[in-house]
C-alpha positions in Angstrom: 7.9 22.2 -6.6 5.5 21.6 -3.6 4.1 18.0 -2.7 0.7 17.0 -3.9 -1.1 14.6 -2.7 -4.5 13.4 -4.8 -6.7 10.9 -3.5 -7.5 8.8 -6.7 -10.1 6.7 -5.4 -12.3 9.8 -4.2 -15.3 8.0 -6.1 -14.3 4.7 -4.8 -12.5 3.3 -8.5 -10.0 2.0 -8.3 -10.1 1.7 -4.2 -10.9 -1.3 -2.9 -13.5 -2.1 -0.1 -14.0 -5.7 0.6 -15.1 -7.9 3.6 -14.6 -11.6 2.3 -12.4 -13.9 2.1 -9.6 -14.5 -0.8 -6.5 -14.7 -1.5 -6.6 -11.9 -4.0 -8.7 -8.4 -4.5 -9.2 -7.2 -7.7 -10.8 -3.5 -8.5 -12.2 -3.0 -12.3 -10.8 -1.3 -15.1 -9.6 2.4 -14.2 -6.7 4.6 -15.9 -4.0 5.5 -13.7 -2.1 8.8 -13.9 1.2 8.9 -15.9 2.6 11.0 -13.9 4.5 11.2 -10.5 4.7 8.0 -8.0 1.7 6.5 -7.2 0.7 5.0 -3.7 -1.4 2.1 -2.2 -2.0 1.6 1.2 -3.3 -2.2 2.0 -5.0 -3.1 5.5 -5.6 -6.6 5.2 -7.0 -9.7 8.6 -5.6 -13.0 8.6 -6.0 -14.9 12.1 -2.1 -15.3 12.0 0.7 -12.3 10.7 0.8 -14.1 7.0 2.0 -13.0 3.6 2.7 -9.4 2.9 0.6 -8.0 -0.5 1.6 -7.5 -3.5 0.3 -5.3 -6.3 0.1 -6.0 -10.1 -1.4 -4.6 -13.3 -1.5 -1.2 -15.0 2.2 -1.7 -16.3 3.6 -1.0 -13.0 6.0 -1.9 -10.6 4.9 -2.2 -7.5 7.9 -1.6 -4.5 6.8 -2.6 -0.9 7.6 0.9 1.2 7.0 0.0 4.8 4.7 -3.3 6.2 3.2 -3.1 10.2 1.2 -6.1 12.0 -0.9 -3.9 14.3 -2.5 -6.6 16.0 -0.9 -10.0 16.1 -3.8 -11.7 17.9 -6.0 -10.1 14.5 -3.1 -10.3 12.3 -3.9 -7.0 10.9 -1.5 -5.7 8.6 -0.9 -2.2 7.0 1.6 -2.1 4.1 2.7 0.9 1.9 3.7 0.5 -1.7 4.3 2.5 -4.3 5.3 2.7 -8.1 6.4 5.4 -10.5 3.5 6.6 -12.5 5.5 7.0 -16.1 4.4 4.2 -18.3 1.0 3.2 -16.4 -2.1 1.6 -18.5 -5.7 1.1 -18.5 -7.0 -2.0 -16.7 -7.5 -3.4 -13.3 -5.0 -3.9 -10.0 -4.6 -6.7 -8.4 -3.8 -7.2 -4.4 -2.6 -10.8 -3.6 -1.4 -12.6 -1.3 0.7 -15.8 -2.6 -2.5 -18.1 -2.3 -3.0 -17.4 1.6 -6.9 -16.3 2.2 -7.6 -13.3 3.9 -10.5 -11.9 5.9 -10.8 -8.7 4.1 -9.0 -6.7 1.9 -9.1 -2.3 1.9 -7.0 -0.7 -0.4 -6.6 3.3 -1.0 -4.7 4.5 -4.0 -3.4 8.4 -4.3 -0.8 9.9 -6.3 2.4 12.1 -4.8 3.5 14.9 -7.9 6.3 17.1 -7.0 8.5 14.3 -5.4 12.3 13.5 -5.9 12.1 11.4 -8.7 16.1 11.0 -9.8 16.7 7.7 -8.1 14.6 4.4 -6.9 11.5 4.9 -5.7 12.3 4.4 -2.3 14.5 7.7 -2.6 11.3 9.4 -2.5 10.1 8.1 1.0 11.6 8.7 4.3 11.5 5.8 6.5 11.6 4.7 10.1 11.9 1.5 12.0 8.3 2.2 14.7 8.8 -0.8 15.7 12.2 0.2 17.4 10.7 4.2 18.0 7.6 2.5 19.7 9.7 0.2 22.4 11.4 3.3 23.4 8.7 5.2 24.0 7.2 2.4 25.9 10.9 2.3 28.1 10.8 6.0 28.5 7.2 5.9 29.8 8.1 3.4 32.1 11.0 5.0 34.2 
């Protein structure tokens, strides 16, 4: 079967969009596929690199897939996570961020169908450490 990606917050519900600052985001009510592994990328500013998000609500468990300060003067943070579909609910998703108060909060939600489903969920994603990929590009450039 061939990857699908849907954007689920193509008219905005259940993404999140918002400029002030807490230490948790909250969409309203929506209903979540129940079906294949669904995705959330956060992009949250603190003045400092502080606590990574987490995700609750709709019955689903949330697993943390990859995390990247992009600017540690900003402390702007991108972090993937995702959660098998099967058993999701009705109601709203919640970003926090263990009480710390954040500058802004943008989440984007989509769904993956036609992913390896057989094991954990972070069977289904290929990951690499950037971080390390990144220097070496910078040391390659630099010779």
């Amino acid at each position: 079967m061939a990857l699908a990606f849907i954007n689920l917050g193509a008219s905005a519900n259940p993404d999140i969009n918002a400029s002030n600052n807490a230490a948790s985001y909250a969409n309203s009510s929506w209903t979540p596929p129940t079906t294949g592994i669904i995705c959330a990328f956060v992009k949250n500013s603190i003045a400092t690199a502080g606590n990574k998000p987490t995700i609750s609500g709709n019955n689903l468990t949330w697993v943390e897939i990859g995390t990247h300060v992009i600017d540690t003067g900003n402390a702007d943070r991108i972090t993937l996570l995702a959660a098998f579909a099967a058993g999701a609910t009705p109601g709203a998703t919640t970003i926090g961020f263990a009480g710390e108060t954040q500058l802004d909060c943008r989440v984007s939600f989509f769904q993956i169908t036609g992913a390896d489903e057989s094991g954990t969920i972070n069977n289904a994603f290929i990951t690499a450490n950037i971080k390390t990929a990144t220097a070496q590009i910078h040391q390659e450039r630099s010779r």
